[in-house]
Backbone as a chain_set.jsonl record, in Angstrom:
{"seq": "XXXXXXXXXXXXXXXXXXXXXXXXXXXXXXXXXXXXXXXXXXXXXXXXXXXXXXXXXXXXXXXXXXXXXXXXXXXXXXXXXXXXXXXXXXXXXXXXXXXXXXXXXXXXXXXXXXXXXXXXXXXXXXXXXXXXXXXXXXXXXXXXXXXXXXXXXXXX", "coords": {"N": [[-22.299, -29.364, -7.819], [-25.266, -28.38, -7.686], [-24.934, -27.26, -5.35], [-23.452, -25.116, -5.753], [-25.274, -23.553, -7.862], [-27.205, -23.201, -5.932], [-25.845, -21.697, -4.146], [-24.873, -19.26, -6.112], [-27.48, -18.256, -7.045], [-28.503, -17.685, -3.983], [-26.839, -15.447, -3.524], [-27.575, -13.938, -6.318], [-30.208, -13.322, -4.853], [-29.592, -11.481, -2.809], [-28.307, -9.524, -3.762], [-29.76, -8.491, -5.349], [-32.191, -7.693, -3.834], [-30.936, -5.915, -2.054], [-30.381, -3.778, -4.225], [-33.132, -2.873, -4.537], [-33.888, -2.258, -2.462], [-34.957, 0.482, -1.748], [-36.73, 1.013, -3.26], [-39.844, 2.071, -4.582], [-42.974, 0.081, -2.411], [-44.688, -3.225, -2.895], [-48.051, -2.959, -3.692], [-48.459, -0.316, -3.344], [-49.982, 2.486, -4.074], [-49.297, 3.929, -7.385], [-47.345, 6.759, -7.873], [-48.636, 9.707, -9.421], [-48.489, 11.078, -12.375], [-48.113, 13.256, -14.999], [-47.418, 13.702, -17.848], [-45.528, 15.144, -21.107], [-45.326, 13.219, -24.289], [-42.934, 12.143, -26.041], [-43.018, 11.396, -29.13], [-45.514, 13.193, -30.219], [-45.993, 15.212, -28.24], [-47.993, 15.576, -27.028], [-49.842, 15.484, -23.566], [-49.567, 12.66, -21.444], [-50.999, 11.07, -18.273], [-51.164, 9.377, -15.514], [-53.194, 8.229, -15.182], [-54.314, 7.526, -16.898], [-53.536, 5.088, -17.503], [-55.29, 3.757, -16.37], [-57.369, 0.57, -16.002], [-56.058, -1.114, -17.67], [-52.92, -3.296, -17.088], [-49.404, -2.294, -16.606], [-46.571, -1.839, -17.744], [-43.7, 0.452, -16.673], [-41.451, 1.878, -17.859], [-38.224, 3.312, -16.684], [-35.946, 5.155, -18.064], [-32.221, 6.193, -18.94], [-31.031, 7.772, -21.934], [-28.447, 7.467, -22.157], [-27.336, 5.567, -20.7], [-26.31, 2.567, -20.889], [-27.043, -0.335, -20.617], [-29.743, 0.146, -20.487], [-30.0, 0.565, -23.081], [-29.406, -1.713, -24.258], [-31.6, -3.529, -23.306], [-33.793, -2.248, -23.215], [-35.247, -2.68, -26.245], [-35.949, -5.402, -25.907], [-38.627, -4.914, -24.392], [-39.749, -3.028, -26.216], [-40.066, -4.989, -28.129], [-42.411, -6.51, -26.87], [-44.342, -4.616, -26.367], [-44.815, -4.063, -28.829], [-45.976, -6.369, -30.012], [-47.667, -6.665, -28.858], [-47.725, -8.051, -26.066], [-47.612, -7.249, -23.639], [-48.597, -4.094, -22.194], [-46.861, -1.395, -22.249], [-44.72, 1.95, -21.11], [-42.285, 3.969, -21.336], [-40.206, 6.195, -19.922], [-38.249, 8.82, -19.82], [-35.759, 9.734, -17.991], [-33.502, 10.556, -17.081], [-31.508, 13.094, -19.032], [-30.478, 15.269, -21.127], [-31.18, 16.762, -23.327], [-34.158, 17.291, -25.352], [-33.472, 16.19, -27.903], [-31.585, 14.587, -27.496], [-32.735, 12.332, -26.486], [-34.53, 11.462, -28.373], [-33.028, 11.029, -31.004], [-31.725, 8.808, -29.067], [-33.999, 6.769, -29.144], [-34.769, 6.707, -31.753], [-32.108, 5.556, -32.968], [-32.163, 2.914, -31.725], [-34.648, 2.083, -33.17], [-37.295, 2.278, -31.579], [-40.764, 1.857, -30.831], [-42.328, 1.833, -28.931], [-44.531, 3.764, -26.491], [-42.983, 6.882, -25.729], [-42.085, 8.696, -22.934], [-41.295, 12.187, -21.524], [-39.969, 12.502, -18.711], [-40.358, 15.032, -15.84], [-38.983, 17.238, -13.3], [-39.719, 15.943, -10.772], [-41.202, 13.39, -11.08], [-38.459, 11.2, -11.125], [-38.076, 11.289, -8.912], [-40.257, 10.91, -6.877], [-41.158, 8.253, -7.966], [-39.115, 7.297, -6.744], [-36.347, 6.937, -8.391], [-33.066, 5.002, -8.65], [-31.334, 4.313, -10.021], [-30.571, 3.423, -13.545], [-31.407, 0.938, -15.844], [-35.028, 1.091, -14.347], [-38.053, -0.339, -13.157], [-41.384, -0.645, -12.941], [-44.576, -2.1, -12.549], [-47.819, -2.003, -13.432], [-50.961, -2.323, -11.653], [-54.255, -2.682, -12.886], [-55.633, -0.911, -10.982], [-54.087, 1.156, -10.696], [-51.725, 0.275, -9.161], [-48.826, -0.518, -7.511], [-47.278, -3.806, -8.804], [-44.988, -5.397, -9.093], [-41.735, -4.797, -9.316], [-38.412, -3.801, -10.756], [-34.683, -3.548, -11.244], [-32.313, -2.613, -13.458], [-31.001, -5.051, -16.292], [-33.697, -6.972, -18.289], [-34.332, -9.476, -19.609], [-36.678, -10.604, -22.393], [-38.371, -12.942, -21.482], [-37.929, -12.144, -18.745], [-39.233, -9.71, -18.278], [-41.878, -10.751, -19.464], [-42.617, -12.606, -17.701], [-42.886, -10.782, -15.145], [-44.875, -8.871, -15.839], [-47.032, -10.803, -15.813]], "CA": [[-22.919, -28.538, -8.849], [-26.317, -28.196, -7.127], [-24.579, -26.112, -4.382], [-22.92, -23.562, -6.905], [-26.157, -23.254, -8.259], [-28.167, -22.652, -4.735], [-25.02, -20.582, -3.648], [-24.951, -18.061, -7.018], [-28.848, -18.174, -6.476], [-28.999, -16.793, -3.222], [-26.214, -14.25, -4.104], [-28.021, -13.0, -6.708], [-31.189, -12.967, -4.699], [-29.481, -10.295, -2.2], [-27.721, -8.232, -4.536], [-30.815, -7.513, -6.349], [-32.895, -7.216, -2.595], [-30.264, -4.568, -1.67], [-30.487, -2.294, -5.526], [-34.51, -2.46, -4.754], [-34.606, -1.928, -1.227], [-35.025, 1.804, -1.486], [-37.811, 1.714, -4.639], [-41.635, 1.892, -3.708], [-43.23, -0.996, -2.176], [-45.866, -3.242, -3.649], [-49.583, -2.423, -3.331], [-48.369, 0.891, -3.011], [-50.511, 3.596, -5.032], [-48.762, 4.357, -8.197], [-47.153, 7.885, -7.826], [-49.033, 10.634, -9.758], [-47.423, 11.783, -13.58], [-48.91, 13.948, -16.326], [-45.816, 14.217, -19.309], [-45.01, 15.267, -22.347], [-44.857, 12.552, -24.963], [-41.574, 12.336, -27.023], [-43.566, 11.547, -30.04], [-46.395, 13.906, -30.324], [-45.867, 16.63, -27.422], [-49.514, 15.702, -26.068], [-49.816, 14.468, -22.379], [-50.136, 11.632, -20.561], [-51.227, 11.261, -17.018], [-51.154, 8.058, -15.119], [-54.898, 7.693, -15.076], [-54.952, 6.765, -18.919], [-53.298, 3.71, -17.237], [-56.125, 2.662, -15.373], [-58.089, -0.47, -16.279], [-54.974, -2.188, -17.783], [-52.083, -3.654, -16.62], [-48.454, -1.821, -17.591], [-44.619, -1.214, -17.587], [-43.586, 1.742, -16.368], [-39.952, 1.327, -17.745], [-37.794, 4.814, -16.572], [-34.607, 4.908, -18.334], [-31.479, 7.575, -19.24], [-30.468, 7.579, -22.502], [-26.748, 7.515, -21.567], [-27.662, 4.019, -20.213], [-25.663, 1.431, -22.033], [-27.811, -1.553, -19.837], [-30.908, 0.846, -20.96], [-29.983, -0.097, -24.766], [-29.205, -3.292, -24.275], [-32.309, -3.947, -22.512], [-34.968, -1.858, -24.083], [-35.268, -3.286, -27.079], [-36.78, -6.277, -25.719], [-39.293, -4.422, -23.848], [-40.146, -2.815, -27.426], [-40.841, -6.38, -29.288], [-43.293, -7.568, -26.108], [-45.059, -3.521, -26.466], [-45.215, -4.194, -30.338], [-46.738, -7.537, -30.674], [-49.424, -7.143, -27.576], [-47.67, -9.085, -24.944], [-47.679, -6.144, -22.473], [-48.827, -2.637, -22.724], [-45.279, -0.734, -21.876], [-44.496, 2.941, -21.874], [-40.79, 4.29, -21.259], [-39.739, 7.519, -19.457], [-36.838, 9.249, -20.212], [-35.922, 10.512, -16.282], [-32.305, 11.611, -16.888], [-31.625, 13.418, -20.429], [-30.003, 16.498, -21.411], [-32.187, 16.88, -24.32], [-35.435, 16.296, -26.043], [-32.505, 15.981, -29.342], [-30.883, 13.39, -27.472], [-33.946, 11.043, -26.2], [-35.089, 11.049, -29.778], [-31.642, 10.303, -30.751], [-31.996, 7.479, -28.705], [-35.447, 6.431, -29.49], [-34.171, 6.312, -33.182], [-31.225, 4.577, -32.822], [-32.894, 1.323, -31.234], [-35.749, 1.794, -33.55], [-38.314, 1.914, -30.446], [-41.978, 2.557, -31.051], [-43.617, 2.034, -27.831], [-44.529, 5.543, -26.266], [-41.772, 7.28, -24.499], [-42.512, 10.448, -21.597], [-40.149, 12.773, -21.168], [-40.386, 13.116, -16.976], [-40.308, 16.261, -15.349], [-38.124, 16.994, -12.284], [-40.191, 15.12, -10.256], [-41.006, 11.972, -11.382], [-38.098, 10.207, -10.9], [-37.96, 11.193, -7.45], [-41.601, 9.971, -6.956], [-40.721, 6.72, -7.899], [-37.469, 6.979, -6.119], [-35.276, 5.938, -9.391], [-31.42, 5.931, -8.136], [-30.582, 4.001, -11.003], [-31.306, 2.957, -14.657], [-33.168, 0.984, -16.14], [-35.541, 0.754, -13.218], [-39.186, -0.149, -14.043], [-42.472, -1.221, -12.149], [-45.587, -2.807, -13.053], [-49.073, -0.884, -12.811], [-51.834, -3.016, -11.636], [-55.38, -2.075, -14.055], [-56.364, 0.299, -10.413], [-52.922, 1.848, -10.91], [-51.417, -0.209, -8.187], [-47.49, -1.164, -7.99], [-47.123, -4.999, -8.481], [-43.689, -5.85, -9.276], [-40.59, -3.867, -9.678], [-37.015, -4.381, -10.807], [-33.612, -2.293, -11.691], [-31.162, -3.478, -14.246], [-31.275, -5.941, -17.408], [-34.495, -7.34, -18.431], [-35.097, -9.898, -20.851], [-38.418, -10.779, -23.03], [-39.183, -13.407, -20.708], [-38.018, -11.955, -17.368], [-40.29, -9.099, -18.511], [-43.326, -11.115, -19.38], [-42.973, -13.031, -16.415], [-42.892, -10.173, -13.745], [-45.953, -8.403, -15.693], [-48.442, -11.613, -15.631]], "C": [[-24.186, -27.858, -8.323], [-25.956, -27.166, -5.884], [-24.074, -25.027, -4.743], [-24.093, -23.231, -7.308], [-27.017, -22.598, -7.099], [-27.502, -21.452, -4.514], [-25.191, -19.111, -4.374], [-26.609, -17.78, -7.384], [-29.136, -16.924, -5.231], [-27.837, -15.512, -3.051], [-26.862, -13.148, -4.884], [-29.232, -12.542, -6.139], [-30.988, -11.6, -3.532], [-28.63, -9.449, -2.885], [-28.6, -7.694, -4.746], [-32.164, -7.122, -5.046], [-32.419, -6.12, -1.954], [-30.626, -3.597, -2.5], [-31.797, -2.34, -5.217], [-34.846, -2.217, -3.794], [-35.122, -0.346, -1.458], [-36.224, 2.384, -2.402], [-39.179, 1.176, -3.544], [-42.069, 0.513, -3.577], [-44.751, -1.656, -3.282], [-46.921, -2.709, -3.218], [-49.449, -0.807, -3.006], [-49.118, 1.628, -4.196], [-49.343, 4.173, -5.952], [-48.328, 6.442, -8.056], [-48.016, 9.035, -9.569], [-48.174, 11.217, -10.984], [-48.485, 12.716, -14.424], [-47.935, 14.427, -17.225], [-46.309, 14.155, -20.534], [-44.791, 13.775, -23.142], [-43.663, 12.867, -25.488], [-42.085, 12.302, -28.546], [-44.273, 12.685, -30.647], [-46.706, 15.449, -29.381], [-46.946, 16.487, -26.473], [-49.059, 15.084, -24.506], [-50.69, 13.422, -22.14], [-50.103, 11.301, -19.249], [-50.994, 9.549, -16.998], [-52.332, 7.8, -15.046], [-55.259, 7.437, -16.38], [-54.176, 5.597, -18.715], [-54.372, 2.508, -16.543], [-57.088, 1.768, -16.327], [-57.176, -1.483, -17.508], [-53.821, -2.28, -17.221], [-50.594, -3.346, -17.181], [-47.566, -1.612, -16.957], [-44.603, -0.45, -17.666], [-41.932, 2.032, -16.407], [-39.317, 3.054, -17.924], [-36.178, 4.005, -17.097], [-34.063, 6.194, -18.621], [-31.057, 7.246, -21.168], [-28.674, 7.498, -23.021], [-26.708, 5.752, -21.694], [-27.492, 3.361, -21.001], [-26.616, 0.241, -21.523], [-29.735, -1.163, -20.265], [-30.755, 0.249, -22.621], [-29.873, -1.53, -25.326], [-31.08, -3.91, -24.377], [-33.847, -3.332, -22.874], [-35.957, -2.233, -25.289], [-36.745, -4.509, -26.915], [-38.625, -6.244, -24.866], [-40.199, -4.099, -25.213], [-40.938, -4.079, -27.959], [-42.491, -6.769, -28.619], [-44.77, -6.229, -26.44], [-45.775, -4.078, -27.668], [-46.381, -5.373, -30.708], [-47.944, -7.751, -29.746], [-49.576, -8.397, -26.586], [-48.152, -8.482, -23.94], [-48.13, -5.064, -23.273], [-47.693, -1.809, -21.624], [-45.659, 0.643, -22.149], [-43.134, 3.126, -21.153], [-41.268, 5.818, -20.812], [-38.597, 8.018, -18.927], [-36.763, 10.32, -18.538], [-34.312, 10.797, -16.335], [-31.44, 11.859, -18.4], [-31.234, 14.592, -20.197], [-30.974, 17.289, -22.468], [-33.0, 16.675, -24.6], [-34.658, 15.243, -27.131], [-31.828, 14.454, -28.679], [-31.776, 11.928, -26.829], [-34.229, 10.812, -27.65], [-34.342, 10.419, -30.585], [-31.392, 8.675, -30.526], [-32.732, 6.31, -29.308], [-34.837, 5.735, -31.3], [-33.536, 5.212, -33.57], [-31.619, 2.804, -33.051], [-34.203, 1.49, -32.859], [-37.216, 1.573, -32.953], [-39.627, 2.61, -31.595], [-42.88, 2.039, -30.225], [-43.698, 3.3, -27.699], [-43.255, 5.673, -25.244], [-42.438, 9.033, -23.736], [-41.15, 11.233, -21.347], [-40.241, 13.234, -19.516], [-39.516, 14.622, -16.878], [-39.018, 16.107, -14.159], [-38.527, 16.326, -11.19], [-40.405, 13.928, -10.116], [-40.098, 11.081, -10.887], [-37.343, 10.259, -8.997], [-39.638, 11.219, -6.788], [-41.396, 9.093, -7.056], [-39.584, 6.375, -7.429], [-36.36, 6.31, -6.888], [-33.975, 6.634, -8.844], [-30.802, 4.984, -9.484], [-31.039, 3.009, -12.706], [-31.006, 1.571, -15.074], [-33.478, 0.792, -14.547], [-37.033, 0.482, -14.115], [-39.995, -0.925, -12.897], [-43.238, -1.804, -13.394], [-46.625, -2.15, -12.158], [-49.622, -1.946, -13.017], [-52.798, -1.987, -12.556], [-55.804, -0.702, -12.709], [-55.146, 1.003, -9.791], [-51.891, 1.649, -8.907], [-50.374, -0.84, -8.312], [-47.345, -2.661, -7.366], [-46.084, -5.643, -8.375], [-42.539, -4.544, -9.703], [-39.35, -4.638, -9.756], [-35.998, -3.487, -10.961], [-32.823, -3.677, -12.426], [-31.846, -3.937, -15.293], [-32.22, -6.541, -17.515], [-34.179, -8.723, -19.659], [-36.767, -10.14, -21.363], [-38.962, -11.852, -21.544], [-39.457, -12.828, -19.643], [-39.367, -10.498, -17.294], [-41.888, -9.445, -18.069], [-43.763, -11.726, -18.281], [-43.071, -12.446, -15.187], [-44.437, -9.604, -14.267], [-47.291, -9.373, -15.978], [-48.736, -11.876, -14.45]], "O": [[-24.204, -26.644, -8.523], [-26.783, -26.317, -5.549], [-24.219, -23.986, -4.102], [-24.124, -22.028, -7.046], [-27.516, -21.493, -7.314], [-28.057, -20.356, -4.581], [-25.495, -18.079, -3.777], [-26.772, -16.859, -8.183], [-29.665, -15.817, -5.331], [-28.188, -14.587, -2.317], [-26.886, -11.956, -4.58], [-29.643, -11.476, -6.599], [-31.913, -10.814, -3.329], [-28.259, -8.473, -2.233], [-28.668, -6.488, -4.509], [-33.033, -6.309, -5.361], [-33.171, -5.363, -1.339], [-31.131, -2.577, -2.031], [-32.149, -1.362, -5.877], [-36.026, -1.887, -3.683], [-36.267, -0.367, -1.006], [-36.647, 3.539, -2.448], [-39.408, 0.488, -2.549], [-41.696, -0.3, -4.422], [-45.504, -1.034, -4.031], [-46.808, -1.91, -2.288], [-50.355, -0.193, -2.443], [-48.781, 1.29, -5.331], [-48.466, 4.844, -5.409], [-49.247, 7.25, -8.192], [-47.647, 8.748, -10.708], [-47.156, 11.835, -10.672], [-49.7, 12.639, -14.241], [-47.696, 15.633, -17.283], [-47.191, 13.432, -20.999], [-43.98, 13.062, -22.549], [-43.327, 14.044, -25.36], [-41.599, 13.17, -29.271], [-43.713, 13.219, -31.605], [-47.38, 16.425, -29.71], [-46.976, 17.043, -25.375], [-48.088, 14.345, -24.344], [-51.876, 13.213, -22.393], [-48.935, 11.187, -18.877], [-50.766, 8.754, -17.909], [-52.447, 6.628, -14.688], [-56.378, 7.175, -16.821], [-54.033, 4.922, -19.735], [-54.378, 1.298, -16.317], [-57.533, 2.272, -17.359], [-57.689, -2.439, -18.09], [-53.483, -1.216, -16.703], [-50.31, -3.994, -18.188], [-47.559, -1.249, -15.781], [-45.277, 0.064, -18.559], [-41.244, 2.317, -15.427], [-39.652, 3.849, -18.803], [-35.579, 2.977, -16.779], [-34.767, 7.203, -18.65], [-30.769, 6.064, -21.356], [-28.08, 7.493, -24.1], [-26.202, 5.001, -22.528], [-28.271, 3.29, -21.952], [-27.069, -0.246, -22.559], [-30.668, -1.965, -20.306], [-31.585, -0.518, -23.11], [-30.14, -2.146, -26.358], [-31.6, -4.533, -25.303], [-34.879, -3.996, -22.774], [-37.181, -2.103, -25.27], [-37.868, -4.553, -27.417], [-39.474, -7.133, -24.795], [-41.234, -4.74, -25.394], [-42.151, -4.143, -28.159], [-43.462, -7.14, -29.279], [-45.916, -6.607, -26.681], [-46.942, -4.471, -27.675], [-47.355, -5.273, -31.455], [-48.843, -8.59, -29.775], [-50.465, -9.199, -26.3], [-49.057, -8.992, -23.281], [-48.134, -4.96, -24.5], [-47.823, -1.721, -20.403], [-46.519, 0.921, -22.986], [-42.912, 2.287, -20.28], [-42.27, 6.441, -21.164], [-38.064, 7.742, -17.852], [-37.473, 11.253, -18.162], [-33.93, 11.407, -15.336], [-30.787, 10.929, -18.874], [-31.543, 15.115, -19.126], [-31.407, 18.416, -22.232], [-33.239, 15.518, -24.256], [-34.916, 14.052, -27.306], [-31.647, 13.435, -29.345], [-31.372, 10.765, -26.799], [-34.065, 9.643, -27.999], [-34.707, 9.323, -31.008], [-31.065, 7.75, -31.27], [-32.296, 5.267, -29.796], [-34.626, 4.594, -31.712], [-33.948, 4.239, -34.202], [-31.478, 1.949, -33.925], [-34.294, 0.419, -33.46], [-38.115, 0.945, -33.513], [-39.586, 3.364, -32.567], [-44.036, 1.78, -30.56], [-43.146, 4.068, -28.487], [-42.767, 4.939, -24.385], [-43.021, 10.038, -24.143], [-40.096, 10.707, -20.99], [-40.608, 14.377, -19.242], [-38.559, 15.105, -17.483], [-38.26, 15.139, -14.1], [-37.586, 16.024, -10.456], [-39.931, 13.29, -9.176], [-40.547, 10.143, -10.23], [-36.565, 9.606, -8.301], [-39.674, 12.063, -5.893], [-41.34, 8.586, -5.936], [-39.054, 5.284, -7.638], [-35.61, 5.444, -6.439], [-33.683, 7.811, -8.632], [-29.622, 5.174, -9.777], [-31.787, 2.031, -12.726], [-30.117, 1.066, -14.387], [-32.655, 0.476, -13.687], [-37.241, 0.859, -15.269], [-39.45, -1.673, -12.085], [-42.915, -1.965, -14.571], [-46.611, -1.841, -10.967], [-49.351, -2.675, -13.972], [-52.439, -0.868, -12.922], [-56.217, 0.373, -13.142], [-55.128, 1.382, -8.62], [-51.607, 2.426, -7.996], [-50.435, -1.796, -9.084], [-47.293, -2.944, -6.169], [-46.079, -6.56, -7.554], [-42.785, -3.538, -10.368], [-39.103, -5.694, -9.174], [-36.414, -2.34, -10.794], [-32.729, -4.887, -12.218], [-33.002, -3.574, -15.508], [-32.115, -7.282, -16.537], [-33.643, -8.34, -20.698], [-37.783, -9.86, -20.728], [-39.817, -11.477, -20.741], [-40.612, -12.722, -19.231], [-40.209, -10.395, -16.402], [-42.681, -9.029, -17.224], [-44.897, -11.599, -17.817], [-43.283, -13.124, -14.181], [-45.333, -9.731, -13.433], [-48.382, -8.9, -16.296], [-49.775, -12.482, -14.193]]}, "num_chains": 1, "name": "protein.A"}
């Protein structure tokens, strides 16, 4: 039992070392944004991140693993576990991020990225999401399914 467990262990620890080889490293300087809210239209830069600590969760709204998985991101935003924002990096629409947004019932902030962005952060696939240190410094990163904990436990 203890060897199925080590075995599907270090399985999953190079599957998920392969999907992240290619995203930015840690301590690396947070790439440079200034977007469009989805809410309000105003912008937000990445320097209204500095002096706290935040999720930088890029998703598509297509993304069935994005809906799944969002959600829980939402509850930890809401109640002041984390300070989260979402950015919509592959979308046909504003109509269909909002759409989205709806759907779930989200009310963290969401960004609508530019054409840039998600090739700045090198996203090849959704969800993807970092963690901004408070001097906008990348601490953790992941791709794929989140839960509440695995969340709270990559951004403490």
């Amino acid at each position: 039992m203890i060897k199925n467990i080590l075995f599907f262990s270090v399985i999953f620890f190079v599957i998920t070392s392969f999907q992240q080889r290619n995203l930015l490293s840690n301590d690396e300087p947070a790439p440079y944004f200034n977007l469009e809210t989805l809410q309000t239209g105003e912008r937000i830069s990445i320097k209204s991140l500095q002096n706290q600590q935040t999720v930088v969760y890029f998703f598509a709204p297509w993304c069935t693993v994005c809906k799944l998985s969002m959600p829980n991101l939402d509850k930890l935003a809401k109640n002041g576990s984390i300070n989260a924002i979402a950015i919509a990096a592959d979308y046909e629409s504003k109509q269909q991020v909002e759409a989205f947004v709806d759907d779930l019932s989200l009310r963290m902030q969401v960004l609508l990225a530019d054409s840039h962005t998600a090739s700045n952060y090198k996203i090849s696939a959704f969800p993807t999401y970092y963690v901004i240190s408070e001097d906008l410094k990348i601490i953790a990163k992941s791709m794929g399914y989140s839960t509440e904990l695995g969340l709270r436990a990559r951004s403490f």
